[in-house]
N, C-alpha and C positions, 0 to 999 in steps of 0.2 A: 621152171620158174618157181620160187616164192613163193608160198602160199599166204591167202590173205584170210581174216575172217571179218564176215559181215554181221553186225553187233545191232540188235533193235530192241529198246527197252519198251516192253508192253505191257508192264505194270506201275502203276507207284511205289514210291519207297513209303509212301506217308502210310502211314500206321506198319511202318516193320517192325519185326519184334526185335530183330536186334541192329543196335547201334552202327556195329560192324557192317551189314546191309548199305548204310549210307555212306560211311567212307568210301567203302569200294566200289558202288556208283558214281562217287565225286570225284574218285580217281582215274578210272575208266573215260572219264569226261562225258558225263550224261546229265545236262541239266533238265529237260525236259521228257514228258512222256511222249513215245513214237520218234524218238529220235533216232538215228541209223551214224553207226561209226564203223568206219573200218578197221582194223586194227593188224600188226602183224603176227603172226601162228608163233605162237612161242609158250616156253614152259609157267611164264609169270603171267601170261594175259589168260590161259588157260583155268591157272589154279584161282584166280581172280571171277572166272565166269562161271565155277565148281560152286564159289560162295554164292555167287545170284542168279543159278540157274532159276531159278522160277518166276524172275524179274524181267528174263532177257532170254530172245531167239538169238541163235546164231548160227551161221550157216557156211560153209568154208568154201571160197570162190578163186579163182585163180586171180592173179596181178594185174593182169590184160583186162577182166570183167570190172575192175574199178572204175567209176566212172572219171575222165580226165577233169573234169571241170571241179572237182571235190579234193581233188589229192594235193598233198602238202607235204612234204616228207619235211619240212623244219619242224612242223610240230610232232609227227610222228604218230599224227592220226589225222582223220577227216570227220567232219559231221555234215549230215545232209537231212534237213528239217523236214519230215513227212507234213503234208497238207492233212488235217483234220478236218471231218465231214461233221457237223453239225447236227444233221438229221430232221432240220426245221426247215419247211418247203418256203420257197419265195411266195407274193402272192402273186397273182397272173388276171390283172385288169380287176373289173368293179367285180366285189361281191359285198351286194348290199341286201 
């Protein structure tokens, strides 16, 4: 099978030092932070992920491991929105 890689940006671009930083996050198709794309194993997605190693985890998964409800092969990628934790508690009945 194919090999796939699983793409998760865990930084911002905002304050990068270089320019080139953002284009090849915008190219990659990352608008958000904690985002997750998959993308396929190849020599240009690679040299691409070389410039933002330190912006983005990636992890190399088989075809099968994609999840079906994300995959799109028109577009030739997929994104899947991570839930972000807040870290501010609800409150839980009267505290007066």
């Amino acid at each position: 099978m194919a090999n796939k890689l699983k793409i998760t940006q865990v930084r911002s671009i905002i304050h990068s030092q270089e320019k080139k930083h953002k284009r090849v996050m915008t190219s990659l198709g990352f608008t958000k932070n904690y985002a997750t794309l998959y993308k396929n194993d190849n020599p240009q997605i690679r040299g691409m992920l070389a410039k933002v190693r330190h912006l983005v985890e990636v992890e190399e998964i088989d075809e099968k491991d994609v999840p079906a409800a994300v995959s799109s092969p028109s577009k030739g990628y997929t994104v899947i929105k991570a839930a972000k934790t807040t870290g501010k508690k609800e409150p839980d009945g009267d505290e007066t």
